[in-house]
PDB file as gemmi writes it, atoms N, CA and C in Angstrom:
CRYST1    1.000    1.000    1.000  90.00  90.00  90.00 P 1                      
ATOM      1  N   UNK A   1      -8.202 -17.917  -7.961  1.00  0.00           N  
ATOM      2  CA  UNK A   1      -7.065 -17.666  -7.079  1.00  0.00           C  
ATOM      3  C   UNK A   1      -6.731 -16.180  -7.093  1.00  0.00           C  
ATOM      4  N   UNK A   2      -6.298 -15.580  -5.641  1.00  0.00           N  
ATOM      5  CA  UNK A   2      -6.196 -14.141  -5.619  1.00  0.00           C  
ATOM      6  C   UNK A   2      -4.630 -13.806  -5.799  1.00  0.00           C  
ATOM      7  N   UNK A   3      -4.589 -12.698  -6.646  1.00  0.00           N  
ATOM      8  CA  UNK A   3      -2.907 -12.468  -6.774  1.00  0.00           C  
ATOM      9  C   UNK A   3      -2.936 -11.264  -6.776  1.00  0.00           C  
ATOM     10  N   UNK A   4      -2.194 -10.297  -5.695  1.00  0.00           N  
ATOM     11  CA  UNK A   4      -1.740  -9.028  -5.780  1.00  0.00           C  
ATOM     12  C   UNK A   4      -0.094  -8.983  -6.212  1.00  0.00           C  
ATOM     13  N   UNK A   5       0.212  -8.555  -6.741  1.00  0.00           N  
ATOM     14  CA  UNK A   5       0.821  -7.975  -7.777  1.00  0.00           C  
ATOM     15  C   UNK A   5       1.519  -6.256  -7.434  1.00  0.00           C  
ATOM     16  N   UNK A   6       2.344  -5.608  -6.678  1.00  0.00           N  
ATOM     17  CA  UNK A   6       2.701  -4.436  -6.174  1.00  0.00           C  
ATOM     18  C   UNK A   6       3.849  -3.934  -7.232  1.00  0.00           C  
ATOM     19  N   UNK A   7       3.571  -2.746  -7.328  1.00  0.00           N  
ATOM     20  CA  UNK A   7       5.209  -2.223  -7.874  1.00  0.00           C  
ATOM     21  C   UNK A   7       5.170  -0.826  -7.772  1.00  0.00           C  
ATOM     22  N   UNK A   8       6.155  -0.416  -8.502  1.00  0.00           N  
ATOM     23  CA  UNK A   8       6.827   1.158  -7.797  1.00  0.00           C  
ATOM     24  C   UNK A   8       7.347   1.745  -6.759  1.00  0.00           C  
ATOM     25  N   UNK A   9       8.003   0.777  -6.485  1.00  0.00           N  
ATOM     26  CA  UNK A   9       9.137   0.848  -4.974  1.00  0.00           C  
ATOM     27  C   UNK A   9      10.172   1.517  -5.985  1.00  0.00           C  
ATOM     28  N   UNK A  10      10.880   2.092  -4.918  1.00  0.00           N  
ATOM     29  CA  UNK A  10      12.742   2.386  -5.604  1.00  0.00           C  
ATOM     30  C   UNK A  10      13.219   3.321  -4.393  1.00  0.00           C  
ATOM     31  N   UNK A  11      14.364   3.586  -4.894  1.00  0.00           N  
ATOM     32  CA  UNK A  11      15.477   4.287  -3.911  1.00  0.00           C  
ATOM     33  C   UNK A  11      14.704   5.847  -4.257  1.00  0.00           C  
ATOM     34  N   UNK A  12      14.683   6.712  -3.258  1.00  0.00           N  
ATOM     35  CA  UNK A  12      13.609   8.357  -3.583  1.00  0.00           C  
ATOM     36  C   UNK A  12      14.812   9.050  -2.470  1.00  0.00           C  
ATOM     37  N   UNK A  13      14.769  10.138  -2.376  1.00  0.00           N  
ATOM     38  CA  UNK A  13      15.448  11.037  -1.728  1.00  0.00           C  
ATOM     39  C   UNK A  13      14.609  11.489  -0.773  1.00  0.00           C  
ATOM     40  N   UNK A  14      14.578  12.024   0.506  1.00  0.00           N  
ATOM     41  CA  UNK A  14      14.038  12.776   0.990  1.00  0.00           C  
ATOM     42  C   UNK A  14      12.984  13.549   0.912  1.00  0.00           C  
ATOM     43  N   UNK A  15      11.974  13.570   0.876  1.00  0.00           N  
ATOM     44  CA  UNK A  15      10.857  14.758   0.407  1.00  0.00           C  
ATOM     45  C   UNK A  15      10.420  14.626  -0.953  1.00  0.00           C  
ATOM     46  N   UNK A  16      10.880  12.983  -1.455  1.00  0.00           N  
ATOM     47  CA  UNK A  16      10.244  13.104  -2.658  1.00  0.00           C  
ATOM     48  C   UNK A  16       8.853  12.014  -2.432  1.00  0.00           C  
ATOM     49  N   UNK A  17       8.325  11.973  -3.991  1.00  0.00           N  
ATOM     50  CA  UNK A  17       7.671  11.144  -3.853  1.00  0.00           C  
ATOM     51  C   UNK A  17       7.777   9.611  -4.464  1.00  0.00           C  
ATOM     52  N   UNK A  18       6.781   8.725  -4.215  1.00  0.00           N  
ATOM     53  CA  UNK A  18       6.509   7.533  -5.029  1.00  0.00           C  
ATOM     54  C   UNK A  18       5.330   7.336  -5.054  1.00  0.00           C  
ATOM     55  N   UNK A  19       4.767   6.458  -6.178  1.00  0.00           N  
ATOM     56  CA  UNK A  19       3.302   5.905  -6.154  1.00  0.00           C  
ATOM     57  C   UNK A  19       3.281   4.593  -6.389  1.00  0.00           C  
ATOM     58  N   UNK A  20       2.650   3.872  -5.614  1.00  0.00           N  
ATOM     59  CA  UNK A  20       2.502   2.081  -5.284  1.00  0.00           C  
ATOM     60  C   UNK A  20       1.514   1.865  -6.402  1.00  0.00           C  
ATOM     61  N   UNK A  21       1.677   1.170  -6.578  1.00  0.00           N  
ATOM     62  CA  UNK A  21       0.409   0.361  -7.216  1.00  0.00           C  
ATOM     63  C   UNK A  21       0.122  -1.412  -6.734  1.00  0.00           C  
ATOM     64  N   UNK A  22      -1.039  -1.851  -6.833  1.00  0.00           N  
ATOM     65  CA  UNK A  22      -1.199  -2.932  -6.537  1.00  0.00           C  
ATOM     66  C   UNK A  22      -2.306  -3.426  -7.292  1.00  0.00           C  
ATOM     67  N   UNK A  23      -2.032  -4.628  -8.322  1.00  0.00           N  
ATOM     68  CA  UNK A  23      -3.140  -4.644  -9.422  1.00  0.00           C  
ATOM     69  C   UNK A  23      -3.217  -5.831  -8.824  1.00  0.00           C  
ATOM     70  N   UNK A  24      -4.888  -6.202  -8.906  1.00  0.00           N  
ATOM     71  CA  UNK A  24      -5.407  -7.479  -8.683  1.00  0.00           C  
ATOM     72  C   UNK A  24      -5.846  -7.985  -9.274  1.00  0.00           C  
ATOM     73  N   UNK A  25      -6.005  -9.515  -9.023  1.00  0.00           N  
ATOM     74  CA  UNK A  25      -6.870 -10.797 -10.431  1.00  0.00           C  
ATOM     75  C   UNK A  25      -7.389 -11.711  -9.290  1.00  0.00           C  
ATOM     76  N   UNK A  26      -8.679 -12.629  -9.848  1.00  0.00           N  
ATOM     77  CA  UNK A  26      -9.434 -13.126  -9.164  1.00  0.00           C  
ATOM     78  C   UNK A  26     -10.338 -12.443  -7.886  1.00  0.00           C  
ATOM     79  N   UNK A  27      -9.872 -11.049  -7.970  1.00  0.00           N  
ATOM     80  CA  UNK A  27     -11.182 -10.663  -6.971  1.00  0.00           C  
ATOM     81  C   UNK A  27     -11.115  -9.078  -7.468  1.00  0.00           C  
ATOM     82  N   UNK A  28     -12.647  -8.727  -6.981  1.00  0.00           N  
ATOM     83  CA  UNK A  28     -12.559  -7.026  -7.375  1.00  0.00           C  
ATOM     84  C   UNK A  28     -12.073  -6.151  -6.029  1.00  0.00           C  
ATOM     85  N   UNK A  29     -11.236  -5.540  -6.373  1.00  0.00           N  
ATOM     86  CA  UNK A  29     -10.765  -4.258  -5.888  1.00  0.00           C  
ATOM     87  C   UNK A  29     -11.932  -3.109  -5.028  1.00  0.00           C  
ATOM     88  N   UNK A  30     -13.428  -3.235  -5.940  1.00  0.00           N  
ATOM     89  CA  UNK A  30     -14.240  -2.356  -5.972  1.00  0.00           C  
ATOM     90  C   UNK A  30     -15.178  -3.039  -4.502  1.00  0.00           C  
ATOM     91  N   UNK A  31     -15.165  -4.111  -4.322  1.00  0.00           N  
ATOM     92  CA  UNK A  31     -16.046  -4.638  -3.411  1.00  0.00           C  
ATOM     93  C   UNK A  31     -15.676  -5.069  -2.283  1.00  0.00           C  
ATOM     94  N   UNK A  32     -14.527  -4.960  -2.192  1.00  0.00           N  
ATOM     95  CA  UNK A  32     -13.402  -5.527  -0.911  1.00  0.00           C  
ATOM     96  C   UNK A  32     -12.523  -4.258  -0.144  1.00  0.00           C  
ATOM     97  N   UNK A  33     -12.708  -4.318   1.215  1.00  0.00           N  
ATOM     98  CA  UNK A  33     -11.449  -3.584   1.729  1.00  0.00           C  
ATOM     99  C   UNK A  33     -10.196  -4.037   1.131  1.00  0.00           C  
ATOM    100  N   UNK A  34      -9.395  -2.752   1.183  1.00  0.00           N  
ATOM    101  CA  UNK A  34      -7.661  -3.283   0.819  1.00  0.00           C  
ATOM    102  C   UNK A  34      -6.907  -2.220   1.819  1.00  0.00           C  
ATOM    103  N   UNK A  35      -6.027  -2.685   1.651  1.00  0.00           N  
ATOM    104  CA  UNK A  35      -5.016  -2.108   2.676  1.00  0.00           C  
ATOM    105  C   UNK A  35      -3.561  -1.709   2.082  1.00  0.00           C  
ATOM    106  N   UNK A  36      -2.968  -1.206   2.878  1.00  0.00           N  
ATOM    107  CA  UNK A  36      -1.693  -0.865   2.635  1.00  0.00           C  
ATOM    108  C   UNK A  36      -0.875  -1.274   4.083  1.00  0.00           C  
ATOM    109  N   UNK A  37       0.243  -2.410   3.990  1.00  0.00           N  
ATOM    110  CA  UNK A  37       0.975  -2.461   5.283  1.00  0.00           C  
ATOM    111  C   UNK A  37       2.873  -2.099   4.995  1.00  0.00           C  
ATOM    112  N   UNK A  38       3.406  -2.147   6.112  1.00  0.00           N  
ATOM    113  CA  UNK A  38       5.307  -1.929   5.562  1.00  0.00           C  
ATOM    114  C   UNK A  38       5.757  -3.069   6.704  1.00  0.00           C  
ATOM    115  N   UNK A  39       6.895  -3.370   6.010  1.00  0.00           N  
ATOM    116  CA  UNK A  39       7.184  -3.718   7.590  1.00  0.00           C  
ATOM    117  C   UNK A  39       9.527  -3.315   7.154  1.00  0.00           C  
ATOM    118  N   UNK A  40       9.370  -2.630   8.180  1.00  0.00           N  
ATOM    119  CA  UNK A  40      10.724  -2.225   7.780  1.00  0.00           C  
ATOM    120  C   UNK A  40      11.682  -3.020   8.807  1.00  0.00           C  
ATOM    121  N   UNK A  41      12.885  -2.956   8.274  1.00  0.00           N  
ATOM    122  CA  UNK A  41      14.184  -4.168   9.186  1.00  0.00           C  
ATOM    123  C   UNK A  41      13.897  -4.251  10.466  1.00  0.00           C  
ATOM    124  N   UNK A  42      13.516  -5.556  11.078  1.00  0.00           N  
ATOM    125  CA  UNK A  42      13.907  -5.710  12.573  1.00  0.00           C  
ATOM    126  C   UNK A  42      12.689  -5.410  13.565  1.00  0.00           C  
ATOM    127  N   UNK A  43      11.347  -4.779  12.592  1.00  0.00           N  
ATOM    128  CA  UNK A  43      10.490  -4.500  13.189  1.00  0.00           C  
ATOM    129  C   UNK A  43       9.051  -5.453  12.597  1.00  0.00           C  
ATOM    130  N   UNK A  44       7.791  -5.165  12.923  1.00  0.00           N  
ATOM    131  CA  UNK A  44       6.788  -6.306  12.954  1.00  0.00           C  
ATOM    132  C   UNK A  44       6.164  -4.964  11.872  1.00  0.00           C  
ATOM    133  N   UNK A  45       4.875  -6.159  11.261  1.00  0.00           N  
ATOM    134  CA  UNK A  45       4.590  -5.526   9.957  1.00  0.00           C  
ATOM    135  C   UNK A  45       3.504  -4.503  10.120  1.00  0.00           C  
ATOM    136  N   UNK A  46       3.593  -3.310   9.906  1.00  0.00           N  
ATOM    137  CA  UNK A  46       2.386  -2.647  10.414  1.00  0.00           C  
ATOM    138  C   UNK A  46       1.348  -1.970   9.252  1.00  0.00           C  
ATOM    139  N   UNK A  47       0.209  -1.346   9.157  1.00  0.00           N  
ATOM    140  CA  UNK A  47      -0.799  -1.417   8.816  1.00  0.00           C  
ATOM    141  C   UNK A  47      -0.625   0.412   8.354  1.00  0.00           C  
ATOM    142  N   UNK A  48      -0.508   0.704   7.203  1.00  0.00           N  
ATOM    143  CA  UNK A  48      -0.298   2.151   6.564  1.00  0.00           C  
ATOM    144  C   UNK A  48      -1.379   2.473   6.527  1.00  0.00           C  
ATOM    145  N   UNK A  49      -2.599   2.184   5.596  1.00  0.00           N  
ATOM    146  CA  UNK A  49      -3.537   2.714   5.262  1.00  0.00           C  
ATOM    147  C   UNK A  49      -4.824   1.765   4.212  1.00  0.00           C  
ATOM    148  N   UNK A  50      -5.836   1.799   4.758  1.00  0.00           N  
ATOM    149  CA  UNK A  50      -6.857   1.258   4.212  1.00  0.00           C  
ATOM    150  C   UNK A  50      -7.932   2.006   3.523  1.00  0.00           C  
ATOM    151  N   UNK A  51      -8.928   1.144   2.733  1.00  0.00           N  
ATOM    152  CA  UNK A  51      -9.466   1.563   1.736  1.00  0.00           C  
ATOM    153  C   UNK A  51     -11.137   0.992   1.713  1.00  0.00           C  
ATOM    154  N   UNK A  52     -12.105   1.304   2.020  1.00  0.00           N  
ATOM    155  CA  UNK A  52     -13.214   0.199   2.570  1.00  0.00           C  
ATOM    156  C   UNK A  52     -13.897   0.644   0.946  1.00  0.00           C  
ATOM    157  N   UNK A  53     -14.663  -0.869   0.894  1.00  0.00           N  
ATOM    158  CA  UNK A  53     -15.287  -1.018  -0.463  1.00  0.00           C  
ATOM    159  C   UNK A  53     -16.655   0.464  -1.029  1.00  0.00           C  
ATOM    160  N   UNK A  54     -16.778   1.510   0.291  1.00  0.00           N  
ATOM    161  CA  UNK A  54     -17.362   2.484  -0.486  1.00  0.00           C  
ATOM    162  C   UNK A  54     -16.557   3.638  -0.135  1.00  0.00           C  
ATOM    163  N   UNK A  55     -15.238   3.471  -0.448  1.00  0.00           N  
ATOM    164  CA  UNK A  55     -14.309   4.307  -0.204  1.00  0.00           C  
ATOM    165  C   UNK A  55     -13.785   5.290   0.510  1.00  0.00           C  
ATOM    166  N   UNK A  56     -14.341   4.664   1.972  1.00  0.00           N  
ATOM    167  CA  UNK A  56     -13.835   5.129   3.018  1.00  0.00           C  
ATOM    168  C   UNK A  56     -12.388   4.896   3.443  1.00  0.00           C  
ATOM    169  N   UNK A  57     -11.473   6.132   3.705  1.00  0.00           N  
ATOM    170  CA  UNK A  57      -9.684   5.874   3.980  1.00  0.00           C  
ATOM    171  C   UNK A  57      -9.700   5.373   5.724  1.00  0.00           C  
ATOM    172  N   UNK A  58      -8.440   5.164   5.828  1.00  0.00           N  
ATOM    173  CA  UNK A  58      -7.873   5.294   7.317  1.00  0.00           C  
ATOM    174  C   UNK A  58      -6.288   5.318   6.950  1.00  0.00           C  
ATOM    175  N   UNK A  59      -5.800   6.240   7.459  1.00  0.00           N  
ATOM    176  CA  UNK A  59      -4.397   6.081   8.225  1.00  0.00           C  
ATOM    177  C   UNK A  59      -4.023   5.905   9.413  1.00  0.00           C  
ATOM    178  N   UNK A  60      -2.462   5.187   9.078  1.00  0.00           N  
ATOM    179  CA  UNK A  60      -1.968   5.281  10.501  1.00  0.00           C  
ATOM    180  C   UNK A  60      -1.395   6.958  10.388  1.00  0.00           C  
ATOM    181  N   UNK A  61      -1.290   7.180  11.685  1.00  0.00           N  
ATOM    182  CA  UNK A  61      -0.515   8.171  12.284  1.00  0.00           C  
ATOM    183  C   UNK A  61       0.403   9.139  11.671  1.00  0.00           C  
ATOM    184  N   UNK A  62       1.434   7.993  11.207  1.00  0.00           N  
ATOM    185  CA  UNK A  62       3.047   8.425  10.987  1.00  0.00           C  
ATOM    186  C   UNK A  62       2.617   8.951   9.228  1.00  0.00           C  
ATOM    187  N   UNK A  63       2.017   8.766   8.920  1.00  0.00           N  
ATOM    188  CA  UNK A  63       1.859   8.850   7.631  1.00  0.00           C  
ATOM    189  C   UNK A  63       0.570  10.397   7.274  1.00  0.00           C  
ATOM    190  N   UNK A  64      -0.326  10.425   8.109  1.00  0.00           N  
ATOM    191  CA  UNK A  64      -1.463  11.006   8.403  1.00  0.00           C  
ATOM    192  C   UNK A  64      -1.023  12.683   6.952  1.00  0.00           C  
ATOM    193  N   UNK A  65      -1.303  12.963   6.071  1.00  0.00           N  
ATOM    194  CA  UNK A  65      -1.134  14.109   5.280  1.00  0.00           C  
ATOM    195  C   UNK A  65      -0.149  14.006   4.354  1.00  0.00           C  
ATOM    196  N   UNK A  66       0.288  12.746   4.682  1.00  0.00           N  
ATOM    197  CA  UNK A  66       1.843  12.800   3.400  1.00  0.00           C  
ATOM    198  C   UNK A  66       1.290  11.569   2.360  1.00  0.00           C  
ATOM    199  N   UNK A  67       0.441  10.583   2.865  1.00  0.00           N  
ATOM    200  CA  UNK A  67      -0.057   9.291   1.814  1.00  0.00           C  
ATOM    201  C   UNK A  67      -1.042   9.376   1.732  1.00  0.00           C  
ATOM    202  N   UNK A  68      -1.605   8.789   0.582  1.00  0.00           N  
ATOM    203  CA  UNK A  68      -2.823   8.979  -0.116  1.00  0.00           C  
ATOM    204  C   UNK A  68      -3.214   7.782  -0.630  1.00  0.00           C  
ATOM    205  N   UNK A  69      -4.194   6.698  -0.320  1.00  0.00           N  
ATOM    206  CA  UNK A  69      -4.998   5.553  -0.815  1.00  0.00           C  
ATOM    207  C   UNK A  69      -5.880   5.306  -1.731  1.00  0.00           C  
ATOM    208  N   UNK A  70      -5.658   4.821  -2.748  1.00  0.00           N  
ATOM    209  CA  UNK A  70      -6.771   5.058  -3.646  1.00  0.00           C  
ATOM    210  C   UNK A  70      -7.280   3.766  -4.636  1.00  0.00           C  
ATOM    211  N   UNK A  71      -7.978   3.201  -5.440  1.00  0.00           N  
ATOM    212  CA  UNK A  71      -8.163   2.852  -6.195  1.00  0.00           C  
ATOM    213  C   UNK A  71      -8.587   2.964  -7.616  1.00  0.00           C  
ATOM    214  N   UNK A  72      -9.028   2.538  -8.543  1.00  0.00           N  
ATOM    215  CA  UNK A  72      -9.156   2.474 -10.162  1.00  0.00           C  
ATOM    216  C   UNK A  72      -9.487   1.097 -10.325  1.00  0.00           C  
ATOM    217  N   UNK A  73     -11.121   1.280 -10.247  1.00  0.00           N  
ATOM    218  CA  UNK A  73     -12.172   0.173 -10.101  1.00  0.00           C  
ATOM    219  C   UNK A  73     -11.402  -0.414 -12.087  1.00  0.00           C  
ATOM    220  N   UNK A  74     -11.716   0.068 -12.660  1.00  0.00           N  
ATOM    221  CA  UNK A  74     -11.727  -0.147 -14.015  1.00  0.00           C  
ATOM    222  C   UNK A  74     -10.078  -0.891 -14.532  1.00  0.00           C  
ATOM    223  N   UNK A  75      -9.464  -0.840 -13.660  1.00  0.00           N  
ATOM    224  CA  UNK A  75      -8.108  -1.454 -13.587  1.00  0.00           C  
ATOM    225  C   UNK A  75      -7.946  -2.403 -12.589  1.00  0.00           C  
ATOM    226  N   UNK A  76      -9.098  -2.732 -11.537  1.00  0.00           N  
ATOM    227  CA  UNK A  76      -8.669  -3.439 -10.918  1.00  0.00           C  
ATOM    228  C   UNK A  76      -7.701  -3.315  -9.735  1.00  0.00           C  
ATOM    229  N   UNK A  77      -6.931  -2.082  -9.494  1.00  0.00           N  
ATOM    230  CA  UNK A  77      -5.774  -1.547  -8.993  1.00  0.00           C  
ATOM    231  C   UNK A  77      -6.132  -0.444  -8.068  1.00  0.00           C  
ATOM    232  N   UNK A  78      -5.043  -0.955  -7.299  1.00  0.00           N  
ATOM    233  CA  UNK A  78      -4.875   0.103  -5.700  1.00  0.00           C  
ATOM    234  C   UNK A  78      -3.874   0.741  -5.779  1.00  0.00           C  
ATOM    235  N   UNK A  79      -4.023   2.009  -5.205  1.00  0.00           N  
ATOM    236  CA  UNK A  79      -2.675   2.809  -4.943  1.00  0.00           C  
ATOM    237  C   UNK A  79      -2.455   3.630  -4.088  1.00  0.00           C  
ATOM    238  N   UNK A  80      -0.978   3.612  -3.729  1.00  0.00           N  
ATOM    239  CA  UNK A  80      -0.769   4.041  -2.752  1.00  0.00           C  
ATOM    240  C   UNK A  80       0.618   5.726  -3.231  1.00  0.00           C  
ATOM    241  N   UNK A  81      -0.052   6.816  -2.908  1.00  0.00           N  
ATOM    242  CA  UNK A  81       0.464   8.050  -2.994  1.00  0.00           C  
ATOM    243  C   UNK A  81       1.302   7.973  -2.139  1.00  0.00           C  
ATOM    244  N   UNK A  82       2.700   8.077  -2.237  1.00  0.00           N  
ATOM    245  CA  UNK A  82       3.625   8.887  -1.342  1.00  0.00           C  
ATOM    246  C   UNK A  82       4.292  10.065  -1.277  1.00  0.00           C  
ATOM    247  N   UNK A  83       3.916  10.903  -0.286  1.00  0.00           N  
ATOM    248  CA  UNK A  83       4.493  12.466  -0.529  1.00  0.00           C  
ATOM    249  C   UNK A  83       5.567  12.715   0.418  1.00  0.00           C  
ATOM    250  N   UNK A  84       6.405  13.287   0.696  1.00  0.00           N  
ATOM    251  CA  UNK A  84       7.083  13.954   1.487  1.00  0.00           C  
ATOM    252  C   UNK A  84       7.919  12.731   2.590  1.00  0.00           C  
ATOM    253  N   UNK A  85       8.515  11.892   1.790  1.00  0.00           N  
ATOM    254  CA  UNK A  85       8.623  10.834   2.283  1.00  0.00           C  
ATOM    255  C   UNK A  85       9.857  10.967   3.427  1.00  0.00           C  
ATOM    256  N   UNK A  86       9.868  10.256   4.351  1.00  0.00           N  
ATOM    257  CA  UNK A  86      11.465  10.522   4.813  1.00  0.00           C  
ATOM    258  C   UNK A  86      11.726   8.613   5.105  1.00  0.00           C  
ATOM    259  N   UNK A  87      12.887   9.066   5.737  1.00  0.00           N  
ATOM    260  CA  UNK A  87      13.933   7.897   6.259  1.00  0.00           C  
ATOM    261  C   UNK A  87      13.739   6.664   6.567  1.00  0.00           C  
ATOM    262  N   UNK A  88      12.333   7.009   7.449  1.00  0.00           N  
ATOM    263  CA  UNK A  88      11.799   6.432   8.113  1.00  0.00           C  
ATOM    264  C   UNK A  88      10.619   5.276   7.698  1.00  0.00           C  
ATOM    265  N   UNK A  89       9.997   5.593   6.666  1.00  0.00           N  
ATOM    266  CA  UNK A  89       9.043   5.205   5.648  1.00  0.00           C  
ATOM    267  C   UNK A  89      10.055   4.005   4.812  1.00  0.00           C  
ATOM    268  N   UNK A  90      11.348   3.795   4.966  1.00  0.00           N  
ATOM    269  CA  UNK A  90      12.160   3.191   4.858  1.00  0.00           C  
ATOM    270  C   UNK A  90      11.526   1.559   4.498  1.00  0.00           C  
ATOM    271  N   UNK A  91      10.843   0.528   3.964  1.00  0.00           N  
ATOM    272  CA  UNK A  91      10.438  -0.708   4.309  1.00  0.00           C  
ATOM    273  C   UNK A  91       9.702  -1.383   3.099  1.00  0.00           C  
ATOM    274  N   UNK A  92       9.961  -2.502   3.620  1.00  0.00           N  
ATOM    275  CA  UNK A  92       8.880  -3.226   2.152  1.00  0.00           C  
ATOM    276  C   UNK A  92       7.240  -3.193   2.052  1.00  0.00           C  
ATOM    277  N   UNK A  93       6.838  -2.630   1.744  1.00  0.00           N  
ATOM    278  CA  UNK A  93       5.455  -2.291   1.384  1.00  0.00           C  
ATOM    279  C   UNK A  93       4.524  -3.433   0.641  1.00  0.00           C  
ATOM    280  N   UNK A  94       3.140  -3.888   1.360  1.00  0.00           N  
ATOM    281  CA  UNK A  94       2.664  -4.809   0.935  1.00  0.00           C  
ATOM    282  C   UNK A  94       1.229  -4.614   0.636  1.00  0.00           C  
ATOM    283  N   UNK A  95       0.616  -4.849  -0.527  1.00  0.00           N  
ATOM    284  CA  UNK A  95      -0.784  -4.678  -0.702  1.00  0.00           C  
ATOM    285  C   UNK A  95      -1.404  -5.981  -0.045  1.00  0.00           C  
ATOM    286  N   UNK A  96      -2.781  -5.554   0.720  1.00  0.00           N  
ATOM    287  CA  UNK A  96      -3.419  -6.557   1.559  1.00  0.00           C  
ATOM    288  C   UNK A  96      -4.789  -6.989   1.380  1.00  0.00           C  
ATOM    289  N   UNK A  97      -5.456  -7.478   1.012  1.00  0.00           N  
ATOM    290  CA  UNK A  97      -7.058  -7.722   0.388  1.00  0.00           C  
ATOM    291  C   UNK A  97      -7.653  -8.396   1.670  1.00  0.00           C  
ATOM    292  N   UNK A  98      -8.820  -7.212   2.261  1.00  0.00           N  
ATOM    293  CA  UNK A  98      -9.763  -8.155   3.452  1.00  0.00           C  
ATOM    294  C   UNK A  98     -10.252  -8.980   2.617  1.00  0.00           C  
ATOM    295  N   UNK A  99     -10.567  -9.974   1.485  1.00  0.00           N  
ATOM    296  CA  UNK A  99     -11.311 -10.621   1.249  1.00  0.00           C  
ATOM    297  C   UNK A  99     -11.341 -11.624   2.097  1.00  0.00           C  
ATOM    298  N   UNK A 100     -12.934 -12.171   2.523  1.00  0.00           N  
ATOM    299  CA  UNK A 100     -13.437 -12.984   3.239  1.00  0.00           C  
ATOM    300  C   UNK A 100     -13.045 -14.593   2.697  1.00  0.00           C  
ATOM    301  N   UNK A 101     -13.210 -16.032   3.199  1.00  0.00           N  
ATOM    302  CA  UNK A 101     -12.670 -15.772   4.580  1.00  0.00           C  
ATOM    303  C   UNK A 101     -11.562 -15.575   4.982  1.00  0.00           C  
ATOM    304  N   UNK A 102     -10.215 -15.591   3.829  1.00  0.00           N  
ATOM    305  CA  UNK A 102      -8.732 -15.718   4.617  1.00  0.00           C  
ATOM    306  C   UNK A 102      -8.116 -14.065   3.819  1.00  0.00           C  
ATOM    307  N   UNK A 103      -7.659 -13.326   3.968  1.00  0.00           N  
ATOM    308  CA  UNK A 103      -7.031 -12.399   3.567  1.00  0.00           C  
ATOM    309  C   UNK A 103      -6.194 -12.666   2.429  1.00  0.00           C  
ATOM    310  N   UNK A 104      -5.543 -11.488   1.387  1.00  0.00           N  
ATOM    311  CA  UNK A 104      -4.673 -12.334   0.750  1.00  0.00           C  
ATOM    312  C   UNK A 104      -3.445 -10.982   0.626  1.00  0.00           C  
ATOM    313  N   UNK A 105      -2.167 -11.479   0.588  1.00  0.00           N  
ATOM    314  CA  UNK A 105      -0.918 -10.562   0.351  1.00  0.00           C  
ATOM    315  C   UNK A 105      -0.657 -10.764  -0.856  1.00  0.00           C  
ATOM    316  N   UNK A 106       0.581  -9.774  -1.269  1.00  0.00           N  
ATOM    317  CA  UNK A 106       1.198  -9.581  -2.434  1.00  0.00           C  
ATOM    318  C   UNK A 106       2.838  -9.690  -1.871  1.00  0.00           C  
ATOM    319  N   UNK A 107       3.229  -9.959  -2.719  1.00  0.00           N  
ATOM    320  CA  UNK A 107       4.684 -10.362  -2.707  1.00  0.00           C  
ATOM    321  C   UNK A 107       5.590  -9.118  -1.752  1.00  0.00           C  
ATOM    322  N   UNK A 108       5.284  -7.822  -2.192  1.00  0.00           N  
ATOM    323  CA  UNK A 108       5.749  -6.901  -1.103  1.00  0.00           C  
ATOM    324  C   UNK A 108       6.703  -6.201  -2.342  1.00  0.00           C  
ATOM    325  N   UNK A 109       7.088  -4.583  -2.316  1.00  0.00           N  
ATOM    326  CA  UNK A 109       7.839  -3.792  -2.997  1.00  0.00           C  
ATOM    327  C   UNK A 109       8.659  -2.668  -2.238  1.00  0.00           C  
ATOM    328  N   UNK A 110      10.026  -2.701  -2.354  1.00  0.00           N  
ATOM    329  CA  UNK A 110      10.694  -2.278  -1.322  1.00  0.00           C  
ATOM    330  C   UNK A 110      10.960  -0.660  -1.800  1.00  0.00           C  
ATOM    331  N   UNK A 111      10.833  -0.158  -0.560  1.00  0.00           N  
ATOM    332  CA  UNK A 111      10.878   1.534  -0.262  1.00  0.00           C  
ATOM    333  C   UNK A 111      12.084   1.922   0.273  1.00  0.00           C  
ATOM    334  N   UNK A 112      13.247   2.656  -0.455  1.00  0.00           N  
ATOM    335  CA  UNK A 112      14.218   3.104   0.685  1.00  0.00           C  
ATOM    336  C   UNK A 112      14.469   4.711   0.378  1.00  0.00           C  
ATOM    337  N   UNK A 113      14.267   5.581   1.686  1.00  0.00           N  
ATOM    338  CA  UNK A 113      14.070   6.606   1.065  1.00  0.00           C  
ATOM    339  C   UNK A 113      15.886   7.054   2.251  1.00  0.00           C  
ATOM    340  N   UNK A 114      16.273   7.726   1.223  1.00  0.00           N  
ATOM    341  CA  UNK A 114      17.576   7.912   1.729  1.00  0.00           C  
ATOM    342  C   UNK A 114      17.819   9.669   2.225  1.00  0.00           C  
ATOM    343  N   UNK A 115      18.838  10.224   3.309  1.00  0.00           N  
ATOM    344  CA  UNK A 115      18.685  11.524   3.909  1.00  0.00           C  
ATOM    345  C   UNK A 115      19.403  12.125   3.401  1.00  0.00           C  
TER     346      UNK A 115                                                      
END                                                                             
């Protein structure tokens, strides 16, 4: 059974940072896309940044130079860099595993970055 596991959310100020983590069990980290999604109040859940099993990134947009995706094969664990955060980045943050055939989430860790 797959369990992601997220933490290092909290209240950050403006222009600071945070770092996500997302540790996994029952599947490797090293052989699977993972992802990073948010989905903040009132809006639909969208797709931050991914991680392909020979460690190719993607961002979205809004994020493009301020977050950073990464993993730590030897831990099992994903992470997600946040730099220069603002207001807006505001949302609950969810680690996402392409594993084949059904995807799997993590409980979600909430981000509020205040102005």
């Amino acid at each position: 059974q797959v369990q992601l596991v997220e933490s290092g959310g909290g209240l950050v100020q403006a222009g600071g940072s945070l770092r996500l983590s997302c540790a996994a069990s029952g599947m490797l980290v090293s052989i699977h896309a993972m992802g990073w999604y948010r989905q903040a109040p009132g809006k639909q859940r969208e797709l931050v940044a991914t991680i392909t099993s020979v460690g190719m990134t993607n961002y979205a947009d809004s994020v493009k130079g301020r977050f950073t995706i990464s993993r730590d094969n030897a831990k099992n664990t994903v992470y997600l860099q946040m730099n220069s955060l603002k207001p807006e980045d505001t949302a609950v943050y969810y680690c996402y595993s392409f594993r084949s055939p059904t995807g799997s989430w993590g409980q979600g860790t909430q981000v509020t970055v205040s102005s």
